[in-house]
Backbone bond lengths (Angstrom), bond angles and torsions (degrees), N, CA, C in turn:
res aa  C-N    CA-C-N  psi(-1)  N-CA   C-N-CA  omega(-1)  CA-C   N-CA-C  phi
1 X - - - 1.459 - - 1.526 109.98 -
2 X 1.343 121.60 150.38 1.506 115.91 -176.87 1.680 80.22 -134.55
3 X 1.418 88.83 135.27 1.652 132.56 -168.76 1.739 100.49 -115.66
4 X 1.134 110.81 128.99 1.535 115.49 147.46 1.519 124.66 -117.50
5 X 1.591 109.65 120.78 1.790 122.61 -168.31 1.721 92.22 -82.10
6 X 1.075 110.37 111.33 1.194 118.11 150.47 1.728 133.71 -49.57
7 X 1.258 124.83 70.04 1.677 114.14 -149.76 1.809 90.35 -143.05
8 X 1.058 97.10 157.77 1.805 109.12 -175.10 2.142 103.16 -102.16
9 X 1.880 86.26 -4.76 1.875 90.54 -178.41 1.147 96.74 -156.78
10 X 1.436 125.36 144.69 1.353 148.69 -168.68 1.985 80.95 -91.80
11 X 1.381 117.96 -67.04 1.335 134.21 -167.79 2.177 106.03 -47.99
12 X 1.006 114.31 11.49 1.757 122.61 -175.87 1.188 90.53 -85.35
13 X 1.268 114.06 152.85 1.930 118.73 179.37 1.439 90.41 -88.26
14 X 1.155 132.01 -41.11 1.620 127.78 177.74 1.216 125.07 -32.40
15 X 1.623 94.42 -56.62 1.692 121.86 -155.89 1.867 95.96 -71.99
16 X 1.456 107.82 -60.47 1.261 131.76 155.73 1.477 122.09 -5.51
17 X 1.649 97.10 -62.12 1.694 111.05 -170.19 1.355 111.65 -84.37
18 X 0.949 112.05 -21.62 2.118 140.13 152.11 1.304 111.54 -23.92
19 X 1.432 82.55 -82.79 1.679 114.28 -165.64 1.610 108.76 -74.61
20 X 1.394 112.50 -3.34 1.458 100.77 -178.04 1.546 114.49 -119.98
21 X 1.659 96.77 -0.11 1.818 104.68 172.06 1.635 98.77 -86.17
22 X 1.604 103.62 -58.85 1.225 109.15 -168.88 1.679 125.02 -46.63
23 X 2.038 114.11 -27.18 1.424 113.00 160.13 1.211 129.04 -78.00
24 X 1.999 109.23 -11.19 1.427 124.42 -174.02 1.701 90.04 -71.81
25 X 0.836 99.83 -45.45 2.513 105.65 -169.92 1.501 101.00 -89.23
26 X 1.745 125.57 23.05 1.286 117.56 152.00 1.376 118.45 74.63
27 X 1.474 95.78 19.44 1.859 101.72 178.72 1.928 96.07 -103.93
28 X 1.573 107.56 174.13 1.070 113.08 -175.93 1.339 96.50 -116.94
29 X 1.405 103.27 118.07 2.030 97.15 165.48 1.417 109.04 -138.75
30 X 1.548 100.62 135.25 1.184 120.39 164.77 1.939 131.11 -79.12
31 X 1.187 130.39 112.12 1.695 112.09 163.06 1.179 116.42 -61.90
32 X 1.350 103.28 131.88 1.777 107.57 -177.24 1.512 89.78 -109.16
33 X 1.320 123.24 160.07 1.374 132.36 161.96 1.500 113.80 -98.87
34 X 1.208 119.49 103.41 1.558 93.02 -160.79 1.622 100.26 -82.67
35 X 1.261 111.54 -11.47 1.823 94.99 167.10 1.378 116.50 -33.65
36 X 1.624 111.57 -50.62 1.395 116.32 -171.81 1.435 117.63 -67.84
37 X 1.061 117.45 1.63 1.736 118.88 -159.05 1.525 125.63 -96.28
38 X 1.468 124.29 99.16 1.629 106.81 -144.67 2.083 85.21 -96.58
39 X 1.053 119.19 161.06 1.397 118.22 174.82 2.063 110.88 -113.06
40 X 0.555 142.13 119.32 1.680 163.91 -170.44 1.654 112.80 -97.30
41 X 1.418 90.22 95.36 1.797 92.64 170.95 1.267 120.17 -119.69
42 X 1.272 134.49 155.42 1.362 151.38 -178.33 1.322 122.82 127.95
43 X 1.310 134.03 -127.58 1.288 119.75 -176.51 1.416 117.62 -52.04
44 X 1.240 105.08 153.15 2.145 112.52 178.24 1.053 95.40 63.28
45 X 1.708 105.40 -172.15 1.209 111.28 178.40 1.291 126.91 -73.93
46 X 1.147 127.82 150.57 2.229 132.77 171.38 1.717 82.84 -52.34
47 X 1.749 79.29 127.29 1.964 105.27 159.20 1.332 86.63 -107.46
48 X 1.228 98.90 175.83 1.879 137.64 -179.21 1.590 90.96 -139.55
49 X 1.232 81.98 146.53 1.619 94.79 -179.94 1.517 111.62 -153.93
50 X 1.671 116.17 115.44 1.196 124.09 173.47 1.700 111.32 -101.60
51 X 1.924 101.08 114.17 1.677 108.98 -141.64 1.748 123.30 47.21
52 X 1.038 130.17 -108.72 1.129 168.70 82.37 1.553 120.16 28.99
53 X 1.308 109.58 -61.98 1.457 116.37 -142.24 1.752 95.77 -101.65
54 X 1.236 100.31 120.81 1.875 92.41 -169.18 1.877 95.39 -95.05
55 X 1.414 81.38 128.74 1.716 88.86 -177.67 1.405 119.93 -118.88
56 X 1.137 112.42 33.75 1.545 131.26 -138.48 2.313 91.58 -79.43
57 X 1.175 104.65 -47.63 1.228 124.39 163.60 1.305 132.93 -80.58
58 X 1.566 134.63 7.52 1.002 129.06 -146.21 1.795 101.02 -113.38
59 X 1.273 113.23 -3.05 1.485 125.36 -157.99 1.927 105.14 -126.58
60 X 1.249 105.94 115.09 1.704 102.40 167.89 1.769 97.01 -75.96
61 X 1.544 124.24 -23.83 1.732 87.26 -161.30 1.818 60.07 -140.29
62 X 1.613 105.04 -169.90 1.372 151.88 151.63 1.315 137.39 -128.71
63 X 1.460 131.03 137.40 1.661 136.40 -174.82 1.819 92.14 -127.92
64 X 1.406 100.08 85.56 1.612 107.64 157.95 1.583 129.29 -51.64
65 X 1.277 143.07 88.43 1.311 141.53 -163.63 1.976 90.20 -108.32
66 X 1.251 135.91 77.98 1.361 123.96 -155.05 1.510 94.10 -105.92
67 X 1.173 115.26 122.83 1.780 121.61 174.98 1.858 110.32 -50.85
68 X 1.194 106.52 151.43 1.191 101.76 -177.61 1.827 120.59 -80.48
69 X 1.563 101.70 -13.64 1.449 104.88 167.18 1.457 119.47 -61.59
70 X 1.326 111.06 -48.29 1.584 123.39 -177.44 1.443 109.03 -103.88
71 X 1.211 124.84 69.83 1.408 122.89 -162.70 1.580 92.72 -107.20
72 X 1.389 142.47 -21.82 1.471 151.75 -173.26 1.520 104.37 -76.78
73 X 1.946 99.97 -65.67 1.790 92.21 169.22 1.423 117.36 -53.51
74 X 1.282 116.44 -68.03 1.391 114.95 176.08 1.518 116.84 -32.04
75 X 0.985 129.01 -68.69 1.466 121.11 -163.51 2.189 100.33 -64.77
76 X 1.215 94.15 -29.78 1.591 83.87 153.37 1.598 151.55 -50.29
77 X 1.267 94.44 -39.10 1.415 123.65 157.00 0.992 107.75 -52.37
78 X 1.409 122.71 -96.62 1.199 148.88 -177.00 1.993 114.05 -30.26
79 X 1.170 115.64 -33.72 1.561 146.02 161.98 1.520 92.98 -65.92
80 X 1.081 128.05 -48.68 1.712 114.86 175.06 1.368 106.46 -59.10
81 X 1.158 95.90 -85.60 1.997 104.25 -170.62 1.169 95.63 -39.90
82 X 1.630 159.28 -41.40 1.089 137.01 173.02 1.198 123.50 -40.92
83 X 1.866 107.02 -64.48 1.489 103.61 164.04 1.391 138.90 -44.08
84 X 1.386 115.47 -27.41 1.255 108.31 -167.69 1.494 102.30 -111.06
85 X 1.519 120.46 38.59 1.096 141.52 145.43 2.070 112.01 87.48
86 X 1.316 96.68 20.10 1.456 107.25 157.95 1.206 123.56 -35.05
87 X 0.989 137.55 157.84 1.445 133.44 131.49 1.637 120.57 -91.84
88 X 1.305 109.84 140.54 1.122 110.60 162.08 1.685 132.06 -155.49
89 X 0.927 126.49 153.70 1.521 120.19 -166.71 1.431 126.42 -84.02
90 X 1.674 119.16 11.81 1.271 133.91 158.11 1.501 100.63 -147.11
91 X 1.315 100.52 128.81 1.737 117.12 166.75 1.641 101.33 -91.93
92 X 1.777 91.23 145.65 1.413 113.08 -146.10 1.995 87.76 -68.67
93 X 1.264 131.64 -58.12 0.893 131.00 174.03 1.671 117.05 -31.61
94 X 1.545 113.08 -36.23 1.798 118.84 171.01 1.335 94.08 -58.68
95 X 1.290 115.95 -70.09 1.366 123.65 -163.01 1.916 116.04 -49.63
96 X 1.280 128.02 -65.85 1.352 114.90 141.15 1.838 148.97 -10.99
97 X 1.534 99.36 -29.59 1.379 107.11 -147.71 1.837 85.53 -116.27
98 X 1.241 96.01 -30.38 1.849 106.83 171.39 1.179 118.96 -79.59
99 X 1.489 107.86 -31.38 1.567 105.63 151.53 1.085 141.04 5.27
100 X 1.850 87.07 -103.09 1.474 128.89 163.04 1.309 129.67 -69.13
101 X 1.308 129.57 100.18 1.420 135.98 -165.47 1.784 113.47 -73.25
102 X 1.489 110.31 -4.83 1.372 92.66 174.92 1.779 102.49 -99.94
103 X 1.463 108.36 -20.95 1.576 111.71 169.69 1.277 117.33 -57.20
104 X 1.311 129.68 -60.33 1.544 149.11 132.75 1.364 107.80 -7.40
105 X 1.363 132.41 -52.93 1.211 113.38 168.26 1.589 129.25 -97.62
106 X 1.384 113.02 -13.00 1.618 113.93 155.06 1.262 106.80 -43.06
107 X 1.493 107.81 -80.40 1.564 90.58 178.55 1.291 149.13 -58.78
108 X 1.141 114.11 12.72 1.712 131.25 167.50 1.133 97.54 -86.34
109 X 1.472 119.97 -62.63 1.245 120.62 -169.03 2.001 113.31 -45.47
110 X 1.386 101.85 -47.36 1.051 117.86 -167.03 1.788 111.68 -73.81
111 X 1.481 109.64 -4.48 1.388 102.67 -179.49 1.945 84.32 -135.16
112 X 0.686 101.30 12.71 2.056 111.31 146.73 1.856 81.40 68.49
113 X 1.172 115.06 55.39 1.624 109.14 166.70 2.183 86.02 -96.45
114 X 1.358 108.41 142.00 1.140 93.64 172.69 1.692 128.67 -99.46
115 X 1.072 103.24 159.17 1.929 115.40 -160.47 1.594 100.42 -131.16
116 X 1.454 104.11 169.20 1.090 128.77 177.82 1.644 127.22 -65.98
117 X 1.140 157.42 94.03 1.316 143.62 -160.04 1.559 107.93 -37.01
118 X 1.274 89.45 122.78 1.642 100.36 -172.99 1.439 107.44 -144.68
119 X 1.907 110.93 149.28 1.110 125.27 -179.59 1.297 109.56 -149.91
120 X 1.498 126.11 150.20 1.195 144.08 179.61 1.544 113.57 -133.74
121 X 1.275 109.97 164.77 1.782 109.17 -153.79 1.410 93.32 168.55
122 X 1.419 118.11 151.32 1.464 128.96 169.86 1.916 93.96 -134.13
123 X 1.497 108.89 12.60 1.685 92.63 -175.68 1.610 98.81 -85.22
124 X 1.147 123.00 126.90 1.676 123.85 154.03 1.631 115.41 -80.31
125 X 0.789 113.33 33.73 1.591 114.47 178.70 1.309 113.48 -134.55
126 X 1.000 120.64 8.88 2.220 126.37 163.16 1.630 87.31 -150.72
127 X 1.354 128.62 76.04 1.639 106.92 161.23 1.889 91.26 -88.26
128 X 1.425 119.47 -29.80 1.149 94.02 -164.22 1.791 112.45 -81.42
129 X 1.181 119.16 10.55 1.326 118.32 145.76 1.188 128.66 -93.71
130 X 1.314 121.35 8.84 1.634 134.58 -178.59 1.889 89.27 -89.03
131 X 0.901 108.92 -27.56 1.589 117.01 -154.26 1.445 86.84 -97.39
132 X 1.210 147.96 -10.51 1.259 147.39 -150.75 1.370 109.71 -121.83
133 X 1.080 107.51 -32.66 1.670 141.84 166.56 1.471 103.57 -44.53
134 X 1.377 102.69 -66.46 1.359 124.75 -162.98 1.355 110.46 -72.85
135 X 1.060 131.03 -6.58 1.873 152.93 -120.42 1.093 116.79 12.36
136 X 1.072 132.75 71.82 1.538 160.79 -175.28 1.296 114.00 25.11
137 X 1.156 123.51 -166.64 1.738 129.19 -144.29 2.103 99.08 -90.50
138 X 1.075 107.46 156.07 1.710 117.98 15.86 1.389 122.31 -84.41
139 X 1.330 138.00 150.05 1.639 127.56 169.14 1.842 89.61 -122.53
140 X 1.587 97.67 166.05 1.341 98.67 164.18 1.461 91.34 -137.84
141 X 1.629 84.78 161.80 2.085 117.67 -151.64 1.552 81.53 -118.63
142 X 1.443 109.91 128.02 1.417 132.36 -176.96 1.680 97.97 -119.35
143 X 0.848 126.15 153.88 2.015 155.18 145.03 1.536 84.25 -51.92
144 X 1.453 118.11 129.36 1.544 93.73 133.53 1.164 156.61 -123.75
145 X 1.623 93.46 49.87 1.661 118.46 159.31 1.310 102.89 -127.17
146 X 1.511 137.84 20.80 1.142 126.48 158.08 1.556 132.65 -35.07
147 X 1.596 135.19 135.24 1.238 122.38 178.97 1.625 107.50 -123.64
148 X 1.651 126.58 155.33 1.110 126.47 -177.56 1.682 137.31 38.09
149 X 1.934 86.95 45.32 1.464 102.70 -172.76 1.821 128.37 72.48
150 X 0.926 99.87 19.71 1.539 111.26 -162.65 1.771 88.44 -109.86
151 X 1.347 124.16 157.19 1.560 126.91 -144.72 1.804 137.39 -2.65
152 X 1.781 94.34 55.75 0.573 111.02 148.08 1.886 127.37 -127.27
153 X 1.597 98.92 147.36 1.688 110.79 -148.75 1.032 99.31 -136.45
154 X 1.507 115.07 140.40 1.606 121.36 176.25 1.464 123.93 -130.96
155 X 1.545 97.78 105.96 1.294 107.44 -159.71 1.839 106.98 -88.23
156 X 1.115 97.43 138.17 1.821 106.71 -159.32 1.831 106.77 -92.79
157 X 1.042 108.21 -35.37 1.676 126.59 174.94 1.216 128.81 -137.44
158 X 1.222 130.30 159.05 1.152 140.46 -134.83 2.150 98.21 -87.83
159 X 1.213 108.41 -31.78 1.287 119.42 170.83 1.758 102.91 -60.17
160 X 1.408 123.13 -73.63 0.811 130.35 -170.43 2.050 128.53 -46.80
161 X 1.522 87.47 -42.95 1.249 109.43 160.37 1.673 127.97 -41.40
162 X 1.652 90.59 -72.36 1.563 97.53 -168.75 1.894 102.37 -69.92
163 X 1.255 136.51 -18.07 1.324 137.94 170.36 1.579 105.01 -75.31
164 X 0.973 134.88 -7.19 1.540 142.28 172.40 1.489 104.33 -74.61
165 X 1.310 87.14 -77.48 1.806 118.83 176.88 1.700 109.53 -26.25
166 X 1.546 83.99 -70.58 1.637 96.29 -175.20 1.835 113.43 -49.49
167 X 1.069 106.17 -54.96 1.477 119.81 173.45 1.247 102.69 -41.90
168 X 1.411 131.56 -50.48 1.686 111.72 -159.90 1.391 100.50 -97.07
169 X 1.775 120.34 -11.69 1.396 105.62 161.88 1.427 122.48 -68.74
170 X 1.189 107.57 -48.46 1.979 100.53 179.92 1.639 91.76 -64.51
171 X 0.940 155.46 -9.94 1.627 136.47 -176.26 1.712 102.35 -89.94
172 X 1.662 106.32 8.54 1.550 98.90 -173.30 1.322 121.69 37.10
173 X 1.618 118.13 54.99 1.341 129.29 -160.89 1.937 89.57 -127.20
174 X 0.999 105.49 140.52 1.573 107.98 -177.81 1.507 112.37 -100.92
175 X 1.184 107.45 117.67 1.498 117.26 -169.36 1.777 100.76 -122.45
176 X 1.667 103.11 163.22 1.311 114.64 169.89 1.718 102.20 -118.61
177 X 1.286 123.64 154.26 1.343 114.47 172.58 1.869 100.37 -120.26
178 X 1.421 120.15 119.56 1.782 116.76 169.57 1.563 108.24 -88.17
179 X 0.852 111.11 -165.29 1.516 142.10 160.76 1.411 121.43 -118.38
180 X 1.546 123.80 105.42 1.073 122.58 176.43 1.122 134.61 -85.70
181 X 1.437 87.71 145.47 1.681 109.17 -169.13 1.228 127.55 -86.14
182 X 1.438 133.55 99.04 1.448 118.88 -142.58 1.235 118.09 -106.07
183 X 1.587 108.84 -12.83 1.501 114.08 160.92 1.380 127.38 -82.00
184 X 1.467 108.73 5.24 1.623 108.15 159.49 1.316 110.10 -58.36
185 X 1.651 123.45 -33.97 1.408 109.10 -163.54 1.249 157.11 96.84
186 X 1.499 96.68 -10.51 1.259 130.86 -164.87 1.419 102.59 94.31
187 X 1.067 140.04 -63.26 1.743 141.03 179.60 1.407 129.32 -19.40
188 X 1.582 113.59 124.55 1.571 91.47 168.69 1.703 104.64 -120.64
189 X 1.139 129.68 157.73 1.721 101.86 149.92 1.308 126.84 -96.72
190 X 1.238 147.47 147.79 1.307 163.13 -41.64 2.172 92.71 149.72
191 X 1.025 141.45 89.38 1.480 134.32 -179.20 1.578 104.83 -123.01
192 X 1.514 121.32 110.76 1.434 110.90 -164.07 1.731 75.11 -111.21
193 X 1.917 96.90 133.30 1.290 117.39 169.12 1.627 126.26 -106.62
194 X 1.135 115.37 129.36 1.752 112.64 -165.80 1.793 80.07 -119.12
195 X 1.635 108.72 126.72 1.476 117.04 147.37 1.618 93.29 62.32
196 X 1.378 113.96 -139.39 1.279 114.00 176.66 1.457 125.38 -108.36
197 X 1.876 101.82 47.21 1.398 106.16 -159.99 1.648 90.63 -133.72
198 X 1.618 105.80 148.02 1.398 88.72 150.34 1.334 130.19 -130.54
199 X 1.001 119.58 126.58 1.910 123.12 -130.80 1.993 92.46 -111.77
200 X 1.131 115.80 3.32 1.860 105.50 151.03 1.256 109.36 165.93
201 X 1.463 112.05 154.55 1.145 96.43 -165.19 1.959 108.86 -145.52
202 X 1.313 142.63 68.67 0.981 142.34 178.86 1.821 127.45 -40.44
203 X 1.387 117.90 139.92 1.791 118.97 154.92 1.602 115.83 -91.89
204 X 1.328 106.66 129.48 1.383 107.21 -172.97 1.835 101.37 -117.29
205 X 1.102 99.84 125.96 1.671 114.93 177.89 1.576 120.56 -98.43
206 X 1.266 120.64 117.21 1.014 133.11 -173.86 1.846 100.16 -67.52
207 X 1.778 100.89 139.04 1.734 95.05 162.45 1.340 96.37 -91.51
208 X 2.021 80.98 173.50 1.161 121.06 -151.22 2.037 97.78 -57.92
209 X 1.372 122.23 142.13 1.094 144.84 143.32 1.912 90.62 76.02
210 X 1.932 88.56 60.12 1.721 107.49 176.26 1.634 98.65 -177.05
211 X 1.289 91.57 86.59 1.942 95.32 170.23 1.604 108.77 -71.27
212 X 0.983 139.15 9.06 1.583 133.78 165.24 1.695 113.47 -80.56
213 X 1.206 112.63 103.09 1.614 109.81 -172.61 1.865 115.26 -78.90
214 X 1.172 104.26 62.18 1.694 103.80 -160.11 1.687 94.74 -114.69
215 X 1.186 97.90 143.39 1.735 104.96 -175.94 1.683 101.95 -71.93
216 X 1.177 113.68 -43.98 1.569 122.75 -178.42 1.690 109.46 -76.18
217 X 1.697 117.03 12.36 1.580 108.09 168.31 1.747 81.29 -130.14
218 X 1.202 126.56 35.41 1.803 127.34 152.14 1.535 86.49 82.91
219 X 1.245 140.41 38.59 1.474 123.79 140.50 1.302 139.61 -34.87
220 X 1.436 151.94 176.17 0.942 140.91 155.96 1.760 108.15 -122.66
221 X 1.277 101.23 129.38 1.479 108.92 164.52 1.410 137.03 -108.37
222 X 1.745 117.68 163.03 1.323 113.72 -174.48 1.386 114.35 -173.80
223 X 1.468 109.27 147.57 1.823 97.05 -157.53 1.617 93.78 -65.47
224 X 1.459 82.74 163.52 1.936 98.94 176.81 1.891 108.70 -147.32
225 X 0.904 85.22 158.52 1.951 93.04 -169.62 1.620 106.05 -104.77
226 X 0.963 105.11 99.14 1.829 107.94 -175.30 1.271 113.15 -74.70
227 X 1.229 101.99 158.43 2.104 95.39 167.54 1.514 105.03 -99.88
228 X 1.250 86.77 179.08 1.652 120.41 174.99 1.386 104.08 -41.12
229 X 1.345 127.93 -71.32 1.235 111.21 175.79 1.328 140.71 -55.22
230 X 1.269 96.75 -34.47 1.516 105.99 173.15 1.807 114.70 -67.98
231 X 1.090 96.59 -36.56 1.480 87.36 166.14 1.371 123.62 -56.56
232 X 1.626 120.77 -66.82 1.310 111.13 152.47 1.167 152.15 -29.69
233 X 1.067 126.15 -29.06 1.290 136.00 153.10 0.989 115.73 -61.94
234 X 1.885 132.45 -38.07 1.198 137.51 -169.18 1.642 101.23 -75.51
235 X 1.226 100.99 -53.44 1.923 93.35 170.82 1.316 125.89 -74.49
236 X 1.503 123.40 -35.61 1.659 104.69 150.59 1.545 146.91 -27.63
237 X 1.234 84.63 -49.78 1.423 123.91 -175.31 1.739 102.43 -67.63
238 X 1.184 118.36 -36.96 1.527 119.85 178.93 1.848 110.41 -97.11
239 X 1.595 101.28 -41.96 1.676 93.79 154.35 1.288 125.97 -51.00
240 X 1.043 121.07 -48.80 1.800 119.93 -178.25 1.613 127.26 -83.29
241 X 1.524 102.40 5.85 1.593 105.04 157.45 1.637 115.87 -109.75
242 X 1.591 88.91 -8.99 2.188 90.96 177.19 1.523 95.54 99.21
243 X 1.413 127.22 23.41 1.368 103.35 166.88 1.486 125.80 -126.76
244 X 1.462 105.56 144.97 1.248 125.94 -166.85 2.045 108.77 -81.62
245 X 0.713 112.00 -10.33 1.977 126.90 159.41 1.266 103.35 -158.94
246 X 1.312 97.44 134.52 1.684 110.98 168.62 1.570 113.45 -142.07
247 X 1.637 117.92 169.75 1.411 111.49 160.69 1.461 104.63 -110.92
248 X 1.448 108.11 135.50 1.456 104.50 -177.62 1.512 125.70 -116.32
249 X 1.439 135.12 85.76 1.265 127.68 -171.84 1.232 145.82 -102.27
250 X 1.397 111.91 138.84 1.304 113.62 -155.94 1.792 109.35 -132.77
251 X 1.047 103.99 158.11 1.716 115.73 177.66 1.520 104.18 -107.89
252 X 1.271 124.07 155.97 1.358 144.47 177.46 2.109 111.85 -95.99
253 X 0.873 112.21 79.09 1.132 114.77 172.29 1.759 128.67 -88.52
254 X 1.283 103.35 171.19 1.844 101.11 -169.23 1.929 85.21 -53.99
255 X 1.191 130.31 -59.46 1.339 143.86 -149.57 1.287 118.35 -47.55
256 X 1.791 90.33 -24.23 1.776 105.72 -157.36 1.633 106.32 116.72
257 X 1.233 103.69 -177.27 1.709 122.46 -166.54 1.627 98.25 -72.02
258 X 1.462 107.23 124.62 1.778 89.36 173.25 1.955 87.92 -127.17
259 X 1.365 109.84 161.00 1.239 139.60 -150.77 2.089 91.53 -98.81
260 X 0.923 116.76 129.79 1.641 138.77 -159.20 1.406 86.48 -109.76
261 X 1.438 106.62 -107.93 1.371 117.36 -177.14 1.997 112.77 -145.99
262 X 0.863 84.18 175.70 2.006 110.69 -174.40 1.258 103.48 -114.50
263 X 1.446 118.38 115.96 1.188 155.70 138.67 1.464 129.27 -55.43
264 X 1.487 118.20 87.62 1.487 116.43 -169.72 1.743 106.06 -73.91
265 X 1.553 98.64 -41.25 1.734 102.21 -165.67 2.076 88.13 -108.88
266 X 1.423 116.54 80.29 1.298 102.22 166.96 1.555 125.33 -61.32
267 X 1.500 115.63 158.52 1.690 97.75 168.46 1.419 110.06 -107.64
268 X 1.324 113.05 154.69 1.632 134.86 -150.50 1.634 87.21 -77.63
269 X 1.630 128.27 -69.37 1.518 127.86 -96.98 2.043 62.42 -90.11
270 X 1.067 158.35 -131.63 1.596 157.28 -174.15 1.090 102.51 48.45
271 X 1.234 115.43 -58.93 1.459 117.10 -150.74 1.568 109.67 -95.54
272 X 1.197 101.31 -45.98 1.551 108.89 163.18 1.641 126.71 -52.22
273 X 1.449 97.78 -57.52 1.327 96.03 168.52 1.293 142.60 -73.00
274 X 1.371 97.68 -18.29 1.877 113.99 152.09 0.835 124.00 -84.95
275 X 1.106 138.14 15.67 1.690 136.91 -175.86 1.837 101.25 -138.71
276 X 1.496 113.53 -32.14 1.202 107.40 -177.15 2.167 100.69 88.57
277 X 0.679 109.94 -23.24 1.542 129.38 -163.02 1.804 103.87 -76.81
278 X 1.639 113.10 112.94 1.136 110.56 171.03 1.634 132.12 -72.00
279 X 1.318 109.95 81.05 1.479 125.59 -158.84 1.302 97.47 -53.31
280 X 1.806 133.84 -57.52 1.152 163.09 -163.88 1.327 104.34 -44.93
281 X 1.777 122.60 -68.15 1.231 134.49 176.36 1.503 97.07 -58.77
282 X 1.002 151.05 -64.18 1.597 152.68 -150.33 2.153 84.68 -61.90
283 X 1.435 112.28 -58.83 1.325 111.43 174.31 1.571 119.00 -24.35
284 X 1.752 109.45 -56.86 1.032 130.47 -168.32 1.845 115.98 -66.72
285 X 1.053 101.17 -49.42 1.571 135.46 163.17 1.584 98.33 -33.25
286 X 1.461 98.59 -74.21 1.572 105.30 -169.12 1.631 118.32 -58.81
287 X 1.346 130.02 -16.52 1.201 139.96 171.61 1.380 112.03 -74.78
288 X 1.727 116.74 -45.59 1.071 104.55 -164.76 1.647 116.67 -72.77
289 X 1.476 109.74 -20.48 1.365 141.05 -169.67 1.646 88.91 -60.44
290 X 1.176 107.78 -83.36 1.637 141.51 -177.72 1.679 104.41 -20.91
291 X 1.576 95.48 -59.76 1.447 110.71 -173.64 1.547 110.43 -78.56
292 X 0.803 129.35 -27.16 1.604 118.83 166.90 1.729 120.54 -60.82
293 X 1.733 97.78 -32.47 1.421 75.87 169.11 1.290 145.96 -83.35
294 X 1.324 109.05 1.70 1.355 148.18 -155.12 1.937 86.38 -72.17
């Protein structure tokens, strides 16, 4: 089978762990950059074109890894080879919709997976009833296209808060505001889903004096045994954005498991190396499965 990895770097431990199961099981895959990739419409059929080189045919499946800077072109791409009857293991619309964490959570909300009390707003003129809403602080103020814990902020009092708030409204910066959950602990878990499986699933602990539980802000991880629900949710949660692997995270609250966010392009080396578990090959697995029925 010849595979094209969707990746902006051959040099990603992800892309890497990809590309080195998928030649171990005798498939051929190429990294495409999809920066480079211009798409061609009008007469005949839509080419794809990497520079020059039209590759529009050259691929039975695709593995979208789309950076979060260029996540619009990319999922454009990726929206081609769909059309022209690719396979691939995230639909461009998943990929988009995982993005955006307040889209991501409409639709949770909307298929009753449960979430964190959350609100969004661009008015600067009632934040301190935005905060009131929420039943006041602490809340933390998320990006909402933030990636790997990065604009996200946890505002402790009600002073501190609304000067956060305010700031990223005049910066015309799009924020979500939650309600924090303080008996998570800092902890989130980590559930990487293949197809309709979910093949491992780590708790990652924030150090001391850093409530963001992210491996890339120096977390600590370690396998963990989920329940029933949480599993479900973890594959819902990847059925109802269109994706075929995802990372799915969630916090442990008095309430039960509530749903964080969706991960279209998860990263391997965490999960792998905490679990021991070849996430990559299971990746590989799932294509070939996928693509036969095609």
């Amino acid at each position: 089978m010849d595979i094209g990895l969707l990746s902006q770097s051959a040099a990603v431990y992800s892309t890497q762990r990809i590309a080195e199961e998928a030649e171990k099981l005798g498939h051929y895959i190429e990294v495409i950059d999809h920066t480079k990739c211009s798409v061609k419409l009008g007469s005949g059929k839509p080419r794809i074109y990497l520079g020059d080189e039209d590759i529009t045919d050259e691929f039975h499946a695709i593995i979208p890894r789309i950076g979060a800077k260029v996540t619009r072109h990319g999922a454009s791409v990726v929206k081609q080879f769909e059309l022209n009857g690719i396979f691939t293991t995230a639909r461009a619309l998943g990929i988009i919709r995982a993005r955006n964490k307040v889209r991501t959570l409409q639709i949770m909300s909307k298929k009753q997976i449960p979430i964190p009390e959350t609100l969004f707003s661009i008015n600067p003129d009632n934040i301190e009833e935005q905060i009131k809403i929420l039943g006041g602080t602490p809340v933390v103020v998320k990006l909402q296209e933030g990636t790997h814990g990065l604009g996200v902020i946890l505002a402790e009092t009600k002073k501190s808060a609304k000067s956060i708030i305010d700031t990223f409204y005049k910066m015309d910066t799009s924020i979500l505001i939650q309600k924090f959950i303080s008996e998570a602990n800092g902890e989130d878990i980590r559930i990487f889903v293949i197809g309709d499986e979910v093949v491992a699933s780590m708790k990652r602990s924030s150090p001391v004096e850093e409530f963001r539980s992210n491996v890339h802000r120096g977390a600590e991880s370690e396998i963990v045994q989920i329940t029933e629900k949480e599993r479900q949710i973890a594959l819902n949660a990847a059925k109802y954005l269109g994706l075929g692997v995802a990372g799915i995270d969630l916090i442990r609250s008095r309430k039960g498991p509530l749903l964080l966010e969706v991960n279209a392009s998860p990263g391997l080396r965490g999960i792998e190396t905490t679990t021991g578990i070849n996430v990559a090959r299971g990746i590989v697995r799932y294509v070939e499965k996928q693509s036969r029925k095609k």
